[in-house]
C-alpha positions as a Markdown table, in Angstrom:
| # | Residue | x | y | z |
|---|---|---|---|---|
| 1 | Unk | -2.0 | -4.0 | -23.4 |
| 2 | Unk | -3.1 | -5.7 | -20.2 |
| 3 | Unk | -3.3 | -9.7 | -20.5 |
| 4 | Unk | -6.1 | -10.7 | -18.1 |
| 5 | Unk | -8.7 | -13.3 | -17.1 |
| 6 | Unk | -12.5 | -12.1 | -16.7 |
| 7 | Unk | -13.8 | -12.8 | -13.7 |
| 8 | Unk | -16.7 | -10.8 | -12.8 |
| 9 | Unk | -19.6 | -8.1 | -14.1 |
| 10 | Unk | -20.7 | -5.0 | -13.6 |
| 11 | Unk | -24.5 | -4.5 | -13.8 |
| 12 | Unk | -25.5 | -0.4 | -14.2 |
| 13 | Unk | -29.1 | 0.5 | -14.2 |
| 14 | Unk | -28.3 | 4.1 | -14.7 |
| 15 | Unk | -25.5 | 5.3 | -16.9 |
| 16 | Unk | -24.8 | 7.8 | -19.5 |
| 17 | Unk | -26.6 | 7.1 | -22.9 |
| 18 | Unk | -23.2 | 6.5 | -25.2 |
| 19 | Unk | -22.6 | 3.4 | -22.6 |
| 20 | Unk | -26.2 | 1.3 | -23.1 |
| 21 | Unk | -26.0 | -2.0 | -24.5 |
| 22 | Unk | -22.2 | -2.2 | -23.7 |
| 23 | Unk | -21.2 | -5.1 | -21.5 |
| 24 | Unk | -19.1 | -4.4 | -18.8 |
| 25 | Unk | -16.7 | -6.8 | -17.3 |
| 26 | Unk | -14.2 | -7.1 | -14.4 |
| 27 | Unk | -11.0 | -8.4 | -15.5 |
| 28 | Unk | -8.2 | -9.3 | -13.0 |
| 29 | Unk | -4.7 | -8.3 | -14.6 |
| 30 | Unk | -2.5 | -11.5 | -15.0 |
| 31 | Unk | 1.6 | -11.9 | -15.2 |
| 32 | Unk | 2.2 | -12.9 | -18.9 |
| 33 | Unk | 4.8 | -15.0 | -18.2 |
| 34 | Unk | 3.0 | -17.1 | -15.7 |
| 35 | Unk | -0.5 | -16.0 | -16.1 |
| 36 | Unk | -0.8 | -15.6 | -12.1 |
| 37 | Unk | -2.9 | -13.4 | -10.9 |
| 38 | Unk | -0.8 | -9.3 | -10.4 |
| 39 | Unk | -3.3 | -8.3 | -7.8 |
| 40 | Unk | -5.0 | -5.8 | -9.6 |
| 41 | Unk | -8.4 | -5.5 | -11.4 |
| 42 | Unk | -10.1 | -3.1 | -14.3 |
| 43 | Unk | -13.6 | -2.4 | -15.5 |
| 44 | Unk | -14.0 | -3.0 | -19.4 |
| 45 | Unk | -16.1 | -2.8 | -22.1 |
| 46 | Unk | -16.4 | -6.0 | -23.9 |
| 47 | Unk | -16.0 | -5.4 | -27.4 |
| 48 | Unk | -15.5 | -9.2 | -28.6 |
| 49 | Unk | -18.2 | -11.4 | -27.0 |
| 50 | Unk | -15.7 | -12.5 | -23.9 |
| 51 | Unk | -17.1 | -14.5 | -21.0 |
| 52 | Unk | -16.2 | -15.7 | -17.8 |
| 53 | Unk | -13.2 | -17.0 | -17.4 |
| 54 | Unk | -11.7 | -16.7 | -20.4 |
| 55 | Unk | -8.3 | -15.1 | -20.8 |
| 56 | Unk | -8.1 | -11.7 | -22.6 |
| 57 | Unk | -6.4 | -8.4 | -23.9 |
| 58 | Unk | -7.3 | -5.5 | -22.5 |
| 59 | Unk | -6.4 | -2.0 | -23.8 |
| 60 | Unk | -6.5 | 1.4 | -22.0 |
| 61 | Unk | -6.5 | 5.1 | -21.8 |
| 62 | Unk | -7.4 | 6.6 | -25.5 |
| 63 | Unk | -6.7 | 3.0 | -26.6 |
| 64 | Unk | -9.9 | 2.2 | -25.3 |
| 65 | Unk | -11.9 | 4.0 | -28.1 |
| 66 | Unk | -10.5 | 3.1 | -30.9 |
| 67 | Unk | -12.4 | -0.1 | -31.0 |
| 68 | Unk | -15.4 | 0.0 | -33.5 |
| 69 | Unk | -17.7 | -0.5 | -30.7 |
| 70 | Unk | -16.2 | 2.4 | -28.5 |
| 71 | Unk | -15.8 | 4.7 | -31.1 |
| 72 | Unk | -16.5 | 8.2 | -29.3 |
| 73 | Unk | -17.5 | 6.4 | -26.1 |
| 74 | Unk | -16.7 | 7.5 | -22.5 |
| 75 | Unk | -14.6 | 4.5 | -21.8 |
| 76 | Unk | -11.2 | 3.9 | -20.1 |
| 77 | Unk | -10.7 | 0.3 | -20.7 |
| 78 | Unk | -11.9 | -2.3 | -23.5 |
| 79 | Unk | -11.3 | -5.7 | -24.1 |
| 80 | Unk | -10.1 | -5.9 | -27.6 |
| 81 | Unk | -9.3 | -9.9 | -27.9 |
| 82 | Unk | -10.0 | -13.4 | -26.4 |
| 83 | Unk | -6.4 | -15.2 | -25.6 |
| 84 | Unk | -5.8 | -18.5 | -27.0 |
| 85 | Unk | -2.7 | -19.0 | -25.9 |
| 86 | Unk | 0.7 | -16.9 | -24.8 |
| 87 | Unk | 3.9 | -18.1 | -26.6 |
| 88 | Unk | 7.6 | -17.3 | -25.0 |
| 89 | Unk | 11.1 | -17.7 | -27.0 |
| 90 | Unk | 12.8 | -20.8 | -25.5 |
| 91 | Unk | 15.8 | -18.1 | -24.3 |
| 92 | Unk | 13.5 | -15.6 | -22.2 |
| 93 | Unk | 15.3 | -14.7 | -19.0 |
C-alpha cells in the first residue's frame, strides 16, 4: 500500500467504457514516517469519496481491482481509504 496525499485530477473526455463515472485522482506518494512528500506521483481511481488534500491509501497492480468499485476494471491504482491518522511504536528506529 502507498500512503499518499491527493493533490490533483485527471479530467478524460474519451476513455474506455468500464472506466466512466470513475473519478480519477493524482496522488503524490508520501514517507510514512514523516508524511513528506517521496517525489513521486500515481493516477487512481477513487473508490471512497477522497478529495483534495486529504491523506490516503493507495493500492496497486491486481490490488487495484479487488475494490467493489473496480471489480473487472482496467485499472492500475485505486484509492481504497481516507487516512485519519498514522500511529508509530514509541521504539521505531
Amino acid at each position: 500500500m502507498i500512503l499518499g496525499r491527493v493533490c490533483g485530477t485527471v479530467v478524460c473526455t474519451r476513455k474506455d467504457e468500464s472506466l466512466v463515472g470513475l473519478k480519477l485522482l493524482v496522488v503524490e506518494e508520501l514517507a510514512c514516517d514523516t508524511k513528506e512528500p517521496t517525489g513521486s506521483y500515481v493516477v487512481a481511481v477513487d473508490a471512497v469519496g477522497a478529495g483534495a488534500s486529504e491523506h490516503v491509501l493507495v493500492v496497486a497492480g491486481s490490488s487495484a481491482r479487488l475494490a467493489q468499485r473496480t471489480l473487472q476494471k482496467p485499472v492500475d491504482a485505486t484509492i481504497i481509504a481516507i487516512v485519519d491518522s498514522v500511529v508509530f511504536d514509541e521504539e521505531r528506529s
